[in-house]
LOVEXSE-152961 format. One record per residue: residue number from 1; residue in one letter; chain; x, y, z of N, C-alpha, C in turn. Coordinates in steps of 0.05 Angstrom, whole numbers, plus 5000, padded with zeros to 4 digits. Last residue first. Layout:
BEGIN
    n  res  chain   nxx   nyy   nzz  caxx  cayy  cazz   cxx   cyy   czz
  NUM    A      A     X     Y     Z     X     Y     Z     X     Y     Z
...
***
This chain:
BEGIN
    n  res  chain   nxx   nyy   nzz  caxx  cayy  cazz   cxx   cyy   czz
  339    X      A  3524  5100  6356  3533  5089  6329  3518  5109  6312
  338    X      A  3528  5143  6417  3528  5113  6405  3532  5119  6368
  337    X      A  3566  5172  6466  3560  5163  6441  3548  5148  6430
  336    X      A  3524  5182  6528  3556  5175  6524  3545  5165  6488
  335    X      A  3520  5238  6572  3509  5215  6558  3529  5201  6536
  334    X      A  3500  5270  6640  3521  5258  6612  3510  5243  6608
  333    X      A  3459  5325  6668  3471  5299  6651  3487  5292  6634
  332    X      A  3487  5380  6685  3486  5365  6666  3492  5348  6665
  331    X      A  3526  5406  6729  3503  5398  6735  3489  5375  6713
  330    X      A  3565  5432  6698  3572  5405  6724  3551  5391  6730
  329    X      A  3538  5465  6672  3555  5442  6651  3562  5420  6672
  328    X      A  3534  5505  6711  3503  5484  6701  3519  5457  6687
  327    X      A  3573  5519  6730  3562  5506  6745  3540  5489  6735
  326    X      A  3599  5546  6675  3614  5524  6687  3598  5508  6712
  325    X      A  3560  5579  6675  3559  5566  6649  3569  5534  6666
  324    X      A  3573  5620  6724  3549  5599  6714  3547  5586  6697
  323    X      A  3627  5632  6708  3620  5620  6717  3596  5604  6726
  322    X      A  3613  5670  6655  3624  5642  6657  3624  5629  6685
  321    X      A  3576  5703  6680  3566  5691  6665  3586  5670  6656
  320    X      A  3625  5728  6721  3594  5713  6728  3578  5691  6709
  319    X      A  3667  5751  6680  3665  5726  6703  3642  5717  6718
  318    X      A  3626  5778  6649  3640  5765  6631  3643  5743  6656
  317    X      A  3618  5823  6703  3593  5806  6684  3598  5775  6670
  316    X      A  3669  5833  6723  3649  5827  6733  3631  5804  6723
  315    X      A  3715  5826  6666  3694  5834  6678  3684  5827  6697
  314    X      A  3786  5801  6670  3755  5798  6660  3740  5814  6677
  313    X      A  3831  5837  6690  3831  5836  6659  3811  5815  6650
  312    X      A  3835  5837  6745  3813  5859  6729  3812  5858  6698
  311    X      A  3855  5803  6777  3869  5824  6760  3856  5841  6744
  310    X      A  3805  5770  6789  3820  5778  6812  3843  5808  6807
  309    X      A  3802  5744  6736  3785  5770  6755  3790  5783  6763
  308    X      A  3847  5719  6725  3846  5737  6712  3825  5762  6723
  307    X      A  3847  5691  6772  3864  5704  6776  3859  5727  6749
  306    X      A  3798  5654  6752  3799  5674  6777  3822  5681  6785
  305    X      A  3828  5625  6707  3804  5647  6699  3791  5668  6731
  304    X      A  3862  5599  6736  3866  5622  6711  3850  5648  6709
  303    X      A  3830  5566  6760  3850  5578  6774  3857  5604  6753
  302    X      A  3805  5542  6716  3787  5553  6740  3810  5568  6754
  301    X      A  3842  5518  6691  3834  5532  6683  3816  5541  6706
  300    X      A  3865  5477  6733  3885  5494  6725  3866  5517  6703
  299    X      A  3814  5436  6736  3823  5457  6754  3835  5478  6748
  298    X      A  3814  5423  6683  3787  5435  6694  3799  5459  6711
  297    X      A  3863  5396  6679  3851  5419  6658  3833  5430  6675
  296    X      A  3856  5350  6715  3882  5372  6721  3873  5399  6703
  295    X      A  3806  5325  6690  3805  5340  6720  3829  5363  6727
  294    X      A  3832  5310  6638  3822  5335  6638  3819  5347  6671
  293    X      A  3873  5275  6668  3878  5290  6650  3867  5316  6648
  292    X      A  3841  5237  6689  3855  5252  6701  3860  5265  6688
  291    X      A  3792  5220  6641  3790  5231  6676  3807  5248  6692
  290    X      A  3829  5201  6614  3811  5219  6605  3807  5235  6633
  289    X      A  3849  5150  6639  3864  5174  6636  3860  5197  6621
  288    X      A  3795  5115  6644  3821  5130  6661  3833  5152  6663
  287    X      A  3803  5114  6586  3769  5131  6601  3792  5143  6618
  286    X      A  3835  5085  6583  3833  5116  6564  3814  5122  6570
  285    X      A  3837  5035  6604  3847  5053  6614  3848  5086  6606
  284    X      A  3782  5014  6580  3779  5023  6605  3804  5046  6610
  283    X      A  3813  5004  6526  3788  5032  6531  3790  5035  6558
  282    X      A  3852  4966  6537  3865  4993  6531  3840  5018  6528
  281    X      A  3816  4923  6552  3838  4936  6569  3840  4961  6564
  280    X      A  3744  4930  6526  3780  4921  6523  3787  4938  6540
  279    X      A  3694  4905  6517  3701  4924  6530  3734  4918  6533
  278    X      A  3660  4875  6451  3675  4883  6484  3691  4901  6485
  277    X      A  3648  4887  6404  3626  4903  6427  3643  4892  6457
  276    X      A  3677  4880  6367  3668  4862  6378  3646  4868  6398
  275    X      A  3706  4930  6358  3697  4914  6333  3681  4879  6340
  274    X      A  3669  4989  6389  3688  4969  6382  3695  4945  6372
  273    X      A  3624  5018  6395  3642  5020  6368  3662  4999  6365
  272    X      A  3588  5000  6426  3578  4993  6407  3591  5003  6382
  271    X      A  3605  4945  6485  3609  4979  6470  3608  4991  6439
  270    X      A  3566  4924  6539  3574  4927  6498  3585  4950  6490
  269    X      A  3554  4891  6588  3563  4913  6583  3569  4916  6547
  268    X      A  3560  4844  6619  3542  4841  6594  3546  4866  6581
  267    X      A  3562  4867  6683  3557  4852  6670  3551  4853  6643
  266    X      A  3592  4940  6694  3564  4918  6688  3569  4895  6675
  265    X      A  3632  4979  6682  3640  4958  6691  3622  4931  6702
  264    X      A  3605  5010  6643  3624  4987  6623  3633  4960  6645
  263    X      A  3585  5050  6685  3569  5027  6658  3591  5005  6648
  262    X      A  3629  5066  6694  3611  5067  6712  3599  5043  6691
  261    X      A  3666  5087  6647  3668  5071  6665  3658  5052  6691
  260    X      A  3621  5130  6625  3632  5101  6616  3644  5078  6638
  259    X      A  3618  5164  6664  3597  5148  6665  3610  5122  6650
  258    X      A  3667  5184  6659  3665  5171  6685  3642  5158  6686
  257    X      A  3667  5199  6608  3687  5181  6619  3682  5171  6644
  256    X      A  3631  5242  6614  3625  5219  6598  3634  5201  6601
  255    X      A  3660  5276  6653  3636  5263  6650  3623  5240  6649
  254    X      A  3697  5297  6620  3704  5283  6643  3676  5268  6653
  253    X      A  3671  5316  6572  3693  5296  6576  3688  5274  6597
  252    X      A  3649  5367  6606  3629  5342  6591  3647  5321  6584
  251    X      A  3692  5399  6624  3679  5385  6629  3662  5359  6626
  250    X      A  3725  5403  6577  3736  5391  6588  3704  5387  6603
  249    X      A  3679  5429  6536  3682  5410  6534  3702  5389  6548
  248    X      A  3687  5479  6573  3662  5477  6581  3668  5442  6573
  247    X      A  3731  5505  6575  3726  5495  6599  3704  5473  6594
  246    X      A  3749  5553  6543  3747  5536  6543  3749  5499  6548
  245    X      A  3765  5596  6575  3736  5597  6560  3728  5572  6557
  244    X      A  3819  5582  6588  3799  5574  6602  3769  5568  6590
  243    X      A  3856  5556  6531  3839  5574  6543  3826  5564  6562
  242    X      A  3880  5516  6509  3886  5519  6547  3869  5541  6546
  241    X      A  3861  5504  6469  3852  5484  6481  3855  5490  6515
  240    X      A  3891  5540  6434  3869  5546  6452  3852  5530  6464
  239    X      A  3935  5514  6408  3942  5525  6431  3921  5534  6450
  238    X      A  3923  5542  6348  3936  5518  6352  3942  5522  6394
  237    X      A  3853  5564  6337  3884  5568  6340  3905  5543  6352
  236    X      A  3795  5569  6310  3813  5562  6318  3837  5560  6311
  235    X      A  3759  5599  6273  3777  5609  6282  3798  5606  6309
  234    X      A  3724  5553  6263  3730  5562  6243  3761  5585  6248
  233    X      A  3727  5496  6310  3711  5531  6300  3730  5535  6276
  232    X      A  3724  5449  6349  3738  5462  6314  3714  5466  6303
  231    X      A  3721  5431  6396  3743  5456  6385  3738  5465  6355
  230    X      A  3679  5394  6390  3670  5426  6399  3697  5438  6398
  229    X      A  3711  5358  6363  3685  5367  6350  3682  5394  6368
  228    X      A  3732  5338  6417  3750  5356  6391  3728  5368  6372
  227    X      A  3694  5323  6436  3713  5341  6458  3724  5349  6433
  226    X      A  3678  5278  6406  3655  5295  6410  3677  5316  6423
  225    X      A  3725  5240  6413  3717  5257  6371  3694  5285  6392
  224    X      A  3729  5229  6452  3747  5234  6451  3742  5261  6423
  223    X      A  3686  5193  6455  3683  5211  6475  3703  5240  6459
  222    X      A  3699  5156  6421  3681  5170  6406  3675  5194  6436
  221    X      A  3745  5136  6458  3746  5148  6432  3729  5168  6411
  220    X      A  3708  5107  6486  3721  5139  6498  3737  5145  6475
  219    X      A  3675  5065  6452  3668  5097  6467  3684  5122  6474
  218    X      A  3724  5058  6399  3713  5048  6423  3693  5073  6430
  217    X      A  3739  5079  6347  3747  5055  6359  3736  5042  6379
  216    X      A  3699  5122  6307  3721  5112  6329  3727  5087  6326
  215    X      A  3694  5124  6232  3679  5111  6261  3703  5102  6279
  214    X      A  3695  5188  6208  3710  5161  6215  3700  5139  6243
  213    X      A  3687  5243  6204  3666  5226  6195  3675  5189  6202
  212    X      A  3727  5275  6218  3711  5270  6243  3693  5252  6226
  211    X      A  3781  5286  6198  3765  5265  6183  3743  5252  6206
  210    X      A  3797  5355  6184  3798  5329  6198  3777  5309  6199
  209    X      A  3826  5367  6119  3806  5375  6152  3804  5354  6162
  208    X      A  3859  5389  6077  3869  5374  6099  3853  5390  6125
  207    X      A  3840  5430  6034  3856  5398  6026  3853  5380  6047
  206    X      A  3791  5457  6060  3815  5463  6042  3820  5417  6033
  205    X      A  3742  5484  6088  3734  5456  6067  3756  5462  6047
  204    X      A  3772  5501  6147  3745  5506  6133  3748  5480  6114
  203    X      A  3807  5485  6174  3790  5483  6192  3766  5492  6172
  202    X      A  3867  5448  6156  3848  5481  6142  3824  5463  6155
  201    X      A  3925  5431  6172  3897  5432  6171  3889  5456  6171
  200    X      A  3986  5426  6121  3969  5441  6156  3939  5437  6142
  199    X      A  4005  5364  6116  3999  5390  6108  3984  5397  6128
  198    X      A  4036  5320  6135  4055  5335  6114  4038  5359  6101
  197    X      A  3994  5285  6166  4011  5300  6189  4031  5332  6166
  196    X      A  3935  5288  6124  3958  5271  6139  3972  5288  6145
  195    X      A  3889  5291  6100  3913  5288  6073  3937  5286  6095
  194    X      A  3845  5287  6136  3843  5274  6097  3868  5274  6086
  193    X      A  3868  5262  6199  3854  5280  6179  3862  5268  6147
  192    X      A  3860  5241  6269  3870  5241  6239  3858  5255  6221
  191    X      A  3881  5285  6319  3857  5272  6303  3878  5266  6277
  190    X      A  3903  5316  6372  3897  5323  6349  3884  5295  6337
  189    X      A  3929  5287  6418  3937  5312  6417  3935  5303  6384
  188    X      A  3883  5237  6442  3903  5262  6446  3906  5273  6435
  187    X      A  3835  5208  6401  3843  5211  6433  3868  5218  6436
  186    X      A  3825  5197  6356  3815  5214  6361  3833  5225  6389
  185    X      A  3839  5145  6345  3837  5158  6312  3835  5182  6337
  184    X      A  3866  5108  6389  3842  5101  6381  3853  5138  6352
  183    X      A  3912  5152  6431  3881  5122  6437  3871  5130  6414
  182    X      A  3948  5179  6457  3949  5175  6440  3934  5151  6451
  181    X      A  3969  5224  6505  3969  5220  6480  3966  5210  6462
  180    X      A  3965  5236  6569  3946  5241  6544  3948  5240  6522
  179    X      A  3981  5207  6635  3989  5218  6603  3968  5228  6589
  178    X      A  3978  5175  6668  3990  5194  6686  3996  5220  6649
  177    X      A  3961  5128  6660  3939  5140  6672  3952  5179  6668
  176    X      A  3972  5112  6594  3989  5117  6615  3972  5128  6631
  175    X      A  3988  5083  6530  3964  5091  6543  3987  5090  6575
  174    X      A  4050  5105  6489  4029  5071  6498  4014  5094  6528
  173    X      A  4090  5137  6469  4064  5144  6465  4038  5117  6477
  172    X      A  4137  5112  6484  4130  5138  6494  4095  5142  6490
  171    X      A  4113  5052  6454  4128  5054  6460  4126  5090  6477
  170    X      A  4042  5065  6425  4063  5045  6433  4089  5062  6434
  169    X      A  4006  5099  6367  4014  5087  6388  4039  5065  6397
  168    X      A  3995  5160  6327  4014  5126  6321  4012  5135  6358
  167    X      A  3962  5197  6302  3960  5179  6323  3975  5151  6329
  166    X      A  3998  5188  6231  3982  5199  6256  3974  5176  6276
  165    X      A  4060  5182  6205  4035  5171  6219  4027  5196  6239
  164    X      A  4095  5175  6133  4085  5194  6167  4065  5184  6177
  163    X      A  4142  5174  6088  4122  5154  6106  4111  5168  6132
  162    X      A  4150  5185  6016  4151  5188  6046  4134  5175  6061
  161    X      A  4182  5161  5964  4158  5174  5976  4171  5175  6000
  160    X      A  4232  5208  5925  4222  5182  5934  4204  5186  5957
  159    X      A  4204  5241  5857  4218  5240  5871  4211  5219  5902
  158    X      A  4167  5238  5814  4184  5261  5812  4215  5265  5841
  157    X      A  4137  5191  5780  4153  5191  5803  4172  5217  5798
  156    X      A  4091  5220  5721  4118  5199  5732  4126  5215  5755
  155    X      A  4043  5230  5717  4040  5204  5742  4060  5200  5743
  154    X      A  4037  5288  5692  4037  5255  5670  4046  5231  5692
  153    X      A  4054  5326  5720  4032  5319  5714  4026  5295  5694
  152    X      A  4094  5279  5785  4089  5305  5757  4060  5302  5740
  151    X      A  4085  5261  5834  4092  5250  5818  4089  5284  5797
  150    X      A  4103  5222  5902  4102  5247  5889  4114  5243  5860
  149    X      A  4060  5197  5958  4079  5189  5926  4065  5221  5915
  148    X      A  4059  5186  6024  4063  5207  6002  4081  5197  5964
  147    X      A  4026  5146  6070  4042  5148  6044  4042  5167  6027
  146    X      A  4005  5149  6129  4002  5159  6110  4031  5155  6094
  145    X      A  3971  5101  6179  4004  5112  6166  3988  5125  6138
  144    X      A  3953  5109  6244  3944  5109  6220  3973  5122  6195
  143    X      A  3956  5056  6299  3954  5089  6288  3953  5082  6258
  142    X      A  3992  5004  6329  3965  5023  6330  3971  5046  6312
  141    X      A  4028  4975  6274  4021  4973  6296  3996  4994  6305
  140    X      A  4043  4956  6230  4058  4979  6238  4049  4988  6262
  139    X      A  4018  4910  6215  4050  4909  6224  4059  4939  6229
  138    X      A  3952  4923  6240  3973  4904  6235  3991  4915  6226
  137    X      A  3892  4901  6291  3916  4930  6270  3937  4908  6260
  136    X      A  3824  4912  6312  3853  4898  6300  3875  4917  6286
  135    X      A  3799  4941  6375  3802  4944  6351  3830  4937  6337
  134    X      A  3813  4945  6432  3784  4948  6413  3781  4941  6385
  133    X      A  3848  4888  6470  3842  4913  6445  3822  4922  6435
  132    X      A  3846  4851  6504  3858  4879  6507  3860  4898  6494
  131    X      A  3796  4828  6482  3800  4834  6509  3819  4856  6510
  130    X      A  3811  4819  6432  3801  4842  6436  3790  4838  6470
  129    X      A  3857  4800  6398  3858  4799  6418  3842  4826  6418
  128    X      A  3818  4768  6338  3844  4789  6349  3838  4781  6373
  127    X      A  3798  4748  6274  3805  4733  6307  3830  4750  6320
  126    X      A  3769  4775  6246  3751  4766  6257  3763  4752  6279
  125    X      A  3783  4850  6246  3785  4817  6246  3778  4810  6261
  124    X      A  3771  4908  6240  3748  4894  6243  3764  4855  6230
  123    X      A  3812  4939  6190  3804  4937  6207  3782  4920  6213
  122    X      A  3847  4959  6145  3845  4925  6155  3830  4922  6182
  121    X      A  3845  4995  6088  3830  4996  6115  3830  4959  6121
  120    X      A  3868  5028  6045  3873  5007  6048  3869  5003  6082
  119    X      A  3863  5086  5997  3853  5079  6035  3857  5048  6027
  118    X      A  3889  5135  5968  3868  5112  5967  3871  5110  5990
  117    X      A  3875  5196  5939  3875  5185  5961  3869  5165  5958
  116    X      A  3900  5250  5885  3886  5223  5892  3884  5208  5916
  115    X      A  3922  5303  5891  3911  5295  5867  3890  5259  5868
  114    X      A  3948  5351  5927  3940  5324  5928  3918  5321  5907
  113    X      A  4003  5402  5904  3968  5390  5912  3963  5368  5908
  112    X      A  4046  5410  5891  4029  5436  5902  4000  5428  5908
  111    X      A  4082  5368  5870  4093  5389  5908  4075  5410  5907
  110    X      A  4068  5349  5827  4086  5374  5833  4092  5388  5861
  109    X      A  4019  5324  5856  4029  5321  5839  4043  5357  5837
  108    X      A  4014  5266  5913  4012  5304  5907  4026  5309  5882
  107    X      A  3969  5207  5937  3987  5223  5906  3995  5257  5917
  106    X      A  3972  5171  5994  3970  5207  5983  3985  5214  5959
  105    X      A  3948  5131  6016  3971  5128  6001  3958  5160  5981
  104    X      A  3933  5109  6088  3925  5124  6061  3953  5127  6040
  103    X      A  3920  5047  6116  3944  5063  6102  3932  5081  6084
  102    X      A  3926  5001  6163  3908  5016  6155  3919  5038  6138
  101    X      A  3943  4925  6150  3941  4948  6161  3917  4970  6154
  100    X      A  3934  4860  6153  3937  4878  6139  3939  4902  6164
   99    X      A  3947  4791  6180  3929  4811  6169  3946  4841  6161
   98    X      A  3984  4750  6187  3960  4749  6172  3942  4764  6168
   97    X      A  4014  4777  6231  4003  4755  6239  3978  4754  6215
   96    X      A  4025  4825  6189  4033  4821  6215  4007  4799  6217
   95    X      A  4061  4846  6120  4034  4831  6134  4037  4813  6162
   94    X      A  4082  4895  6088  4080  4883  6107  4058  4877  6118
   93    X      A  4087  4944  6037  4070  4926  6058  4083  4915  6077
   92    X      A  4118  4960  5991  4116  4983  6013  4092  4982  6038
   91    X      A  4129  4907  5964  4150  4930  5975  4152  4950  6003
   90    X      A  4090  4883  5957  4114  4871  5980  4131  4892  5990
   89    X      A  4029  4889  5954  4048  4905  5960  4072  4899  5973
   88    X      A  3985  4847  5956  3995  4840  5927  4021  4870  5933
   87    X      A  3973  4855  6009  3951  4871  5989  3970  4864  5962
   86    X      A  3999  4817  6037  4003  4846  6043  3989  4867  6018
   85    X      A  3978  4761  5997  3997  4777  6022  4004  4799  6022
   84    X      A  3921  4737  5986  3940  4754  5984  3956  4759  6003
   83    X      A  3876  4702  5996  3901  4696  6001  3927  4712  5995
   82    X      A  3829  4730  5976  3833  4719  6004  3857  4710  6011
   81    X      A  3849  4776  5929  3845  4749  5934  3850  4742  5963
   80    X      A  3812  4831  5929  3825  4822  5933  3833  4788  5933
   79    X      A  3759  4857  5920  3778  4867  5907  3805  4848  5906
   78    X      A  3727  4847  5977  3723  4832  5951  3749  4836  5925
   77    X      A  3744  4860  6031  3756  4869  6009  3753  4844  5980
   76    X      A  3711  4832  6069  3702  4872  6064  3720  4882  6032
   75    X      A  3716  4791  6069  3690  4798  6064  3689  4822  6051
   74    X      A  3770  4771  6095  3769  4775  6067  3737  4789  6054
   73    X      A  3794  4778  6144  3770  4795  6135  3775  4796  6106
   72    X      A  3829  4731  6150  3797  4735  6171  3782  4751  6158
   71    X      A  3840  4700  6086  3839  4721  6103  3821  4731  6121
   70    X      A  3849  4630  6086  3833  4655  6071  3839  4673  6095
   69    X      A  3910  4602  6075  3885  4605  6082  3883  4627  6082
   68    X      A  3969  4601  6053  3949  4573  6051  3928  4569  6071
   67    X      A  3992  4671  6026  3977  4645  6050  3965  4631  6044
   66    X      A  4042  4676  5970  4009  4673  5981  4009  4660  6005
   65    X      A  4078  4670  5942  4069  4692  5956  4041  4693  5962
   64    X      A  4101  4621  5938  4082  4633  5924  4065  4659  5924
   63    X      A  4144  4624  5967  4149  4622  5935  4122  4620  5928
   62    X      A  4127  4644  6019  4138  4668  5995  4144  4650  5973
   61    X      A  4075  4622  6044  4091  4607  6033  4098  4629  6008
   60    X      A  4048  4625  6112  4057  4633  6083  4081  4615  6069
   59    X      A  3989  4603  6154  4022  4603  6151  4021  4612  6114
   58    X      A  3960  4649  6201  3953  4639  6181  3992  4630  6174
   57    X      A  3965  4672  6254  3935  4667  6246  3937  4651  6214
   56    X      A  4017  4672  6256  4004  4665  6274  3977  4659  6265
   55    X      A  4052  4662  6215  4053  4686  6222  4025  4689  6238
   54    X      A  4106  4626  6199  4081  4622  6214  4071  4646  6215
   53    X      A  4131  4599  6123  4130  4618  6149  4105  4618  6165
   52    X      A  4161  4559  6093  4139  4562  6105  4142  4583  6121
   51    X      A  4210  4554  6065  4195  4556  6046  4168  4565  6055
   50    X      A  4264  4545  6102  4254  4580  6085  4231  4578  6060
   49    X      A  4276  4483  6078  4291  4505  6087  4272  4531  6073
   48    X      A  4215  4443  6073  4241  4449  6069  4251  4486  6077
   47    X      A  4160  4447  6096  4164  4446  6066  4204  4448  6066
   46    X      A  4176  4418  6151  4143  4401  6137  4156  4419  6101
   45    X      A  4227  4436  6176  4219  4406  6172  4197  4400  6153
   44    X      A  4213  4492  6177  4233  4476  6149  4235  4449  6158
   43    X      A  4187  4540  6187  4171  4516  6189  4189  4493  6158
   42    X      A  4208  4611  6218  4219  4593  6194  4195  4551  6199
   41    X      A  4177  4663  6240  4189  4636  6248  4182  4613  6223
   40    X      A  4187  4728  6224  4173  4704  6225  4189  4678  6234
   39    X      A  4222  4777  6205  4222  4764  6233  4210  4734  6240
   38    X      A  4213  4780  6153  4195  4794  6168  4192  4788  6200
   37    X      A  4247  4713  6142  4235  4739  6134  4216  4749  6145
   36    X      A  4262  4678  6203  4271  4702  6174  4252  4714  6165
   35    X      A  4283  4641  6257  4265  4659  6245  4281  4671  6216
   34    X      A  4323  4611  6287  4290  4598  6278  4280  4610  6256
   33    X      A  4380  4590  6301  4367  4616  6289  4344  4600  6277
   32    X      A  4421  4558  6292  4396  4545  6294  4376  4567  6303
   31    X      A  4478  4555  6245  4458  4575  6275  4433  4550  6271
   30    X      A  4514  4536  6215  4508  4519  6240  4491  4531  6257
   29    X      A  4521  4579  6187  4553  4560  6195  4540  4549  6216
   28    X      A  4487  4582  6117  4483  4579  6148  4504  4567  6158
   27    X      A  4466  4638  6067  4487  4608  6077  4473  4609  6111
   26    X      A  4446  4656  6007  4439  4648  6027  4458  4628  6036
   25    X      A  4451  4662  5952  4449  4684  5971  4448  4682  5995
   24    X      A  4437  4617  5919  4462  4626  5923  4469  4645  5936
   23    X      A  4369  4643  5910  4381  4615  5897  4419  4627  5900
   22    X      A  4340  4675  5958  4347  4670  5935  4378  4656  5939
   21    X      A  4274  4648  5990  4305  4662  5996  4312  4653  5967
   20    X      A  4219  4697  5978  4231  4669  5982  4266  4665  5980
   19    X      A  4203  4747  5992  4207  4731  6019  4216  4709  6018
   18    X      A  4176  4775  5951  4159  4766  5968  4164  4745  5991
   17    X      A  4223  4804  5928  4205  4815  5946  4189  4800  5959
   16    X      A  4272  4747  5954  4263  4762  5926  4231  4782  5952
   15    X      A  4320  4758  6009  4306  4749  5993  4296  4752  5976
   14    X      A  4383  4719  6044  4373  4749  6022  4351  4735  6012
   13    X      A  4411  4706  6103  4390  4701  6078  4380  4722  6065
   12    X      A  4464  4674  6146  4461  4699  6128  4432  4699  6112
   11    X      A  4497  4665  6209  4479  4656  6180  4476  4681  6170
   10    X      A  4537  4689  6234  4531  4664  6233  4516  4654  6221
    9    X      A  4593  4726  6246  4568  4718  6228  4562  4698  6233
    8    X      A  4619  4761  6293  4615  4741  6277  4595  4742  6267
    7    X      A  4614  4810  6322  4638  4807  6297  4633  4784  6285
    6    X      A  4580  4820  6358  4581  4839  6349  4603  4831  6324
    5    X      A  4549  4750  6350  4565  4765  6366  4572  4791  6342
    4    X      A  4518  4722  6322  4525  4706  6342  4540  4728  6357
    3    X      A  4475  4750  6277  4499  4759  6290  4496  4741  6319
    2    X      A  4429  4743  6224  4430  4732  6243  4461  4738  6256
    1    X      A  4396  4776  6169  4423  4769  6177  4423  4764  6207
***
């Protein structure tokens, strides 16, 4: 629905799920309003009113619900017809400039346990903007959405699903020197995991561990998996990331990030997770802000941990032997992920 003003109307279009406008549902008092379904821009000189849509890499046509070309990454999903739109899912899809998304779709049957996972993975197109991106995404934008369908023990719908994302990026959460939240499957505050944001992670082999087997996005993403890889012990706590003790993987971080950056800014340079091997905008800046981030950590724990001396609530010994730990770990070569 198109609004010339908070009280007028000025066109109107209803459609069937796959977008083609329906027969008497639809008026126009003269807008010249370009766009409709899914925002797209309307192409009603070449097939008539609301029959073409552009969606940049490929054009659609909802009365057939299909694109009139093959999908950049039709390779990986044999399953599929190269011309599908939004995986044959109108309902609970959407398809951004011709490509897909990344989506687990989590059965739990009775509200007491996840019973099936599928994965609908659109990653690796063959024509994105990867100067500024590492890696393709589509209509829900960076991060990873989880679908909850909840059903009884015979698969019927017990009640309506839900929608949650991890590492979702953009808007508060978009890359920031001055921030830490959110790059790539791994990089801020927590990781994606097997059953998604609607159950607590079990750090041993429960329902919901985190899915460190997932190929990053970029280097400082796979910087990002190795710094969380050394938190998760078995008797980690939600919050012990400010321990000082644990110092040692802010270190090596900061490190790795600064060698990345060091290397990446070489001629010919490759980065051997990202879906092109260039070096995109949004990695350089998440090295960036790797750097500051933990450097503020490094310090603010070194300050901690010699006031806890200084108060006698660490040892002599205990503060010696961490502090040597923390001089050799400075001393240590960095080396940065590969494949």
């Amino acid at each position: 629905m198109k609004y010339s003003s908070p009280t007028n109307t000025s066109s109107q279009w209803d459609y069937d799920s796959f977008g083609m406008m329906m027969v008497g549902r639809s008026w126009s008092g003269g807008s010249e309003y370009r766009y409709g379904f899914n925002g797209k821009e309307r192409d009603s000189e070449t097939y008539g009113e609301g029959n073409i849509y552009d969606y940049g890499f490929r054009i659609y046509n909802p009365r057939l619900g299909k694109f009139l070309s093959v999908d950049p990454i039709f390779k990986s999903y044999a399953e599929l017809t190269p011309y599908q739109f939004a995986s044959n899912r109108p309902i609970d899809g959407i398809d951004l400039d011709g490509l897909e998304y990344i989506t687990y779709i989590i059965t739990v049957e009775n509200n007491t346990g996840v019973t099936k996972i599928e994965t609908i993975d659109y990653r690796d197109a063959e024509s994105f903007n990867y100067e500024k991106y590492s890696q393709s995404y589509g209509p829900g934008g960076r991060g990873v959405k989880y679908i909850y369908n909840y059903v009884d023990e015979n698969s019927t719908p017990t009640g309506p699903s839900e929608t949650e994302w991890a590492q979702k990026q953009g808007g508060w959460n978009s890359v920031g020197i001055g921030k830490y939240i959110y790059h790539g499957l791994f990089n801020g505050k927590g990781a994606i995991s097997t059953a998604g944001p609607l159950f607590q992670i079990d750090n041993g082999a429960g329902t919901n561990t985190y899915k460190w087997g997932e190929t990053p996005i970029d280097i400082p993403d796979a910087i990002a998996r190795e710094h969380d890889l050394a938190m998760d012990v078995e008797d980690y706590q939600p919050g012990d990331w400010k321990n000082p003790e644990n110092i040692f993987a802010d270190i090596s971080i900061v490190k790795q990030a600064e060698l990345y950056l060091n290397e990446s800014s070489s001629p010919g340079y490759e980065d051997p997770f990202s879906a092109t091997g260039t070096v995109s905008e949004e990695a350089q800046i998440a090295a960036q802000r790797q750097v500051s981030f933990f450097n503020r950590q490094i310090n603010k724990k070194e300050r901690q941990m010699n006031m806890k001396h200084f108060f006698g609530k660490v040892s002599d010994a205990d503060y010696g032997t961490w502090k040597q730990k923390v001089e050799e770990t400075k001393q240590q070569n960095a080396n940065l992920p590969t494949q």
